[in-house]
N, C-alpha and C positions, 0 to 999 in steps of 0.2 A: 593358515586356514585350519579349521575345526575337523578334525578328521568324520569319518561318515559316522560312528559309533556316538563321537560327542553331537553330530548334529541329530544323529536320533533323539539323545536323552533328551536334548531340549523341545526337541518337536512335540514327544511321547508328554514330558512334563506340561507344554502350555497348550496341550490337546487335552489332558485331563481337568486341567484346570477351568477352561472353558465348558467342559462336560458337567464338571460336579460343583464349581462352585463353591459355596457355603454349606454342603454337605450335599449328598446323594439319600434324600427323606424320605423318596419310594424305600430304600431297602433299610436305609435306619429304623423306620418306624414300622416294620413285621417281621425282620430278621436279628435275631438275638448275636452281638458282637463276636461271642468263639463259636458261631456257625462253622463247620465244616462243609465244601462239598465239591460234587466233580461235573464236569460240560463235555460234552464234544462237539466238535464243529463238522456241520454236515452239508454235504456238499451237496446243491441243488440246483446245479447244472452245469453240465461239462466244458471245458477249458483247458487253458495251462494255470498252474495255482501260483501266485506271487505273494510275497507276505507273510511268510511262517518262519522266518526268522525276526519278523519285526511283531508278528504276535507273542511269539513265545519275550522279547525282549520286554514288553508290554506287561505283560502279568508279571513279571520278573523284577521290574523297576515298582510295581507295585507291593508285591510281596516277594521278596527275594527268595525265599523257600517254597516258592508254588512248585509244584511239579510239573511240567508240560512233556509229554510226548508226543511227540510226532511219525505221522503215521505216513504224511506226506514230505516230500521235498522241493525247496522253488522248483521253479521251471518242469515241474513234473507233469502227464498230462492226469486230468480226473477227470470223472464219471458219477451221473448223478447216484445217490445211493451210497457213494462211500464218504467212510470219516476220515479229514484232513487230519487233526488230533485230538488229546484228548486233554484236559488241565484240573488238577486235584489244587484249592486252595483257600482260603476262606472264603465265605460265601461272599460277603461284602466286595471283596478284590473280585471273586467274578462278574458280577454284576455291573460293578462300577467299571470293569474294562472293558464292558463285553460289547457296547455300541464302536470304541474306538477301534478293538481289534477286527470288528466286523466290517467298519468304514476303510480300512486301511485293505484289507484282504478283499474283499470284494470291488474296491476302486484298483489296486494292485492287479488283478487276477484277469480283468477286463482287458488292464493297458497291455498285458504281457501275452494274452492268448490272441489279440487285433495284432500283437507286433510277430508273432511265430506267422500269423497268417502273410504277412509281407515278407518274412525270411523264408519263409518254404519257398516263396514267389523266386527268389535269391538263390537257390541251389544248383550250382551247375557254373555260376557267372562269378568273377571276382570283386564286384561293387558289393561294399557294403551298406548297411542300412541305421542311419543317424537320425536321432529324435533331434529338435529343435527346444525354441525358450517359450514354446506357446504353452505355458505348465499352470498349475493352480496355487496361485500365491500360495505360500507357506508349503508347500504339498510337495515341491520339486522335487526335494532329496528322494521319495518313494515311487513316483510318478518315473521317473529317470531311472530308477533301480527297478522300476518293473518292466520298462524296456529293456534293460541289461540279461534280465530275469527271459525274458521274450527271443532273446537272441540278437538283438539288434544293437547298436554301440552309442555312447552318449554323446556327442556334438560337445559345448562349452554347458558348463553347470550353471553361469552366468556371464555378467560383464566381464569378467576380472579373468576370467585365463585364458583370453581370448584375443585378439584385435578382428572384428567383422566388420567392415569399410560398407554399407549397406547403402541403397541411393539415397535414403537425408543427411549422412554423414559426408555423399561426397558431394550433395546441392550445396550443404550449408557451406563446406568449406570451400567449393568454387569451381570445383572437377575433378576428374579420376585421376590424372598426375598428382595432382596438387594436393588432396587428401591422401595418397602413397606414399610421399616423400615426407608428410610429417609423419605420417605413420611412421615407418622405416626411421626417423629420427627418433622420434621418442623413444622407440625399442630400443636403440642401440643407447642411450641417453639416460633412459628411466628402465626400463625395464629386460635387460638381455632376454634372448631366449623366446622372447613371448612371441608367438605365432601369428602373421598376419591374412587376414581372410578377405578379400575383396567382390563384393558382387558384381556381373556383368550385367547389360541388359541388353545387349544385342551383339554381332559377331565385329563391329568395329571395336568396339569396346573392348572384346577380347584381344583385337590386334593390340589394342594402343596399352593395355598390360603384360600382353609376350615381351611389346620392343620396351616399355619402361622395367620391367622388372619389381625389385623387392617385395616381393609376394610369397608367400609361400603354399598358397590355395585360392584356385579362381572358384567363383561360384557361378551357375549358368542357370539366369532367375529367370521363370518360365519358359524356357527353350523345347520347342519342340524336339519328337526325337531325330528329325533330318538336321535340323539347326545343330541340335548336340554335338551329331556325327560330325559334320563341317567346322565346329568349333575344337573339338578333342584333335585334328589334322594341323589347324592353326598351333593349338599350342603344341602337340608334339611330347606330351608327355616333362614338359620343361617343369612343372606345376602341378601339384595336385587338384585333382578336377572333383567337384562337386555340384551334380543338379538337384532344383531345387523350386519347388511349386507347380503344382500341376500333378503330380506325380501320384497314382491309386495304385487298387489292386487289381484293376482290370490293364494300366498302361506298364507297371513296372517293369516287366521284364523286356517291353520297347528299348526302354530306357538305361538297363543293364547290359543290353546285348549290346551298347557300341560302346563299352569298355570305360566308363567312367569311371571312375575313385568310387563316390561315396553318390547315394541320393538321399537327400534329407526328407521327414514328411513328419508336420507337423499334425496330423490325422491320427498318430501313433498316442496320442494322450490325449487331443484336443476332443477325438471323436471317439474314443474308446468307451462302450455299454460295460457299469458295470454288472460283474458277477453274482449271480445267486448265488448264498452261503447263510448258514443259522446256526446261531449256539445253543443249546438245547443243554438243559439242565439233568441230569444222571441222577435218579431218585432209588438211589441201593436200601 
């Protein structure tokens, strides 16, 4: 796998690409080539900030000599009124990045300041808080790193480091045994190691995974938080526990108090408003 830095470049690369095209004409055609000049990013309304390592990467990949200081740090909190940073570089590179690094920081800064507001919900309890794959094609890598950014932990990045047994997986293949045990073969067969996830959908279901085993993580898909508690008794800690649907910011801490692992919520990216921010061009 591509580590996080080469899937930036490539993200950053065919983000710009689809941005400028055959050239970026607005700024070719009234900005003279050795333009000099400087921006800051101005924060226009309050949050936690995500995306300032992946702006400052941005201008950087662009013209590798830009200056970029920052004024902010991820996960920081901000206030409208101040500057995130500030970037001295040719005028042309500011310009031409200035929409993606705005798209990115301002979708970033959204995901990350909805996901603090579910982890503050979290203080106190030992369940943690996992984003899901409900992401924006192409957009994952950031969308994922700004829940990270938010305080909450990332679930599977995709198909691939995962094994998740979810109800089509266990209709098609014919039941909940029977999709476990190819499961659990193919791990040991093809892929050691790889971690098995299995969805329940009611408290038989959970029984008939305590007594089959090879699991390494039940999930408990829409369970109320009575249901939850009577299920976490069942398994007994044998399993890692994760609920999953249903779950806001007015129930979660129901849902935390009876001792769960993990609760996923796909609301963490799917519904996250983004941020007000603007780059604003420095006329010294």
């Amino acid at each position: 796998m591509l580590t996080f830095n080469e899937q930036l470049h490539h993200l950053i690369e065919s983000a710009l690409q689809e941005d400028i095209g055959d050239g970026d004409h607005s700024t070719l055609s009234v900005i003279p080539a050795d333009a000099k000049g400087k921006a800051v990013l101005k924060i226009k309304q309050a949050g936690t900030i995500a995306g300032m390592q992946v702006a400052a990467a941005i201008f950087n990949y662009k013209e590798p000599s830009a200056r970029f200081v920052a004024f902010k740090k991820d996960g920081n909190q901000m206030q409208v009124g101040e500057n995130a940073f500030e970037v001295e570089a040719s005028v042309h590179t500011i310009l031409q990045c200035e929409r993606l690094v705005l798209n990115c920081l301002q979708r970033m800064s959204g995901i990350a300041t909805l996901t603090r507001l579910y982890t503050d919900r979290l203080k106190g309890y030992a369940t943690r808080l996992l984003d899901t794959r409900k992401t924006t094609p192409g957009f994952r890598l950031l969308e994922k790193e700004a829940v990270r950014i938010g305080g909450g932990h990332n679930h599977r990045m995709g198909l691939y480091d995962m094994i998740m047994l979810k109800d089509n997986h266990i209709d098609y293949c014919g039941g909940l045994e029977k999709a476990i045990d190819r499961a659990y073969t193919y791990v040991q067969q093809v892929k050691p190691g790889l971690k098995i996830e299995v969805e329940t959908r009611s408290l038989d279901d959970v029984k008939r995974v305590v007594t089959f085993g090879k699991v390494d993580r039940i999930m408990l898909d829409n369970f109320t938080p009575e249901m939850l508690s009577q299920a976490l008794k069942i398994i007994n800690r044998q399993f890692e526990t994760e609920a999953s649907g249903g779950i806001t910011l007015d129930n979660i801490t129901e849902y935390a108090a009876t001792g769960v692992d993990y609760v996923s919520v796909g609301a963490l990216i799917h519904q996250a408003a983004s941020l007000d921010l603007s780059l604003k061009a420095v006329i010294i």
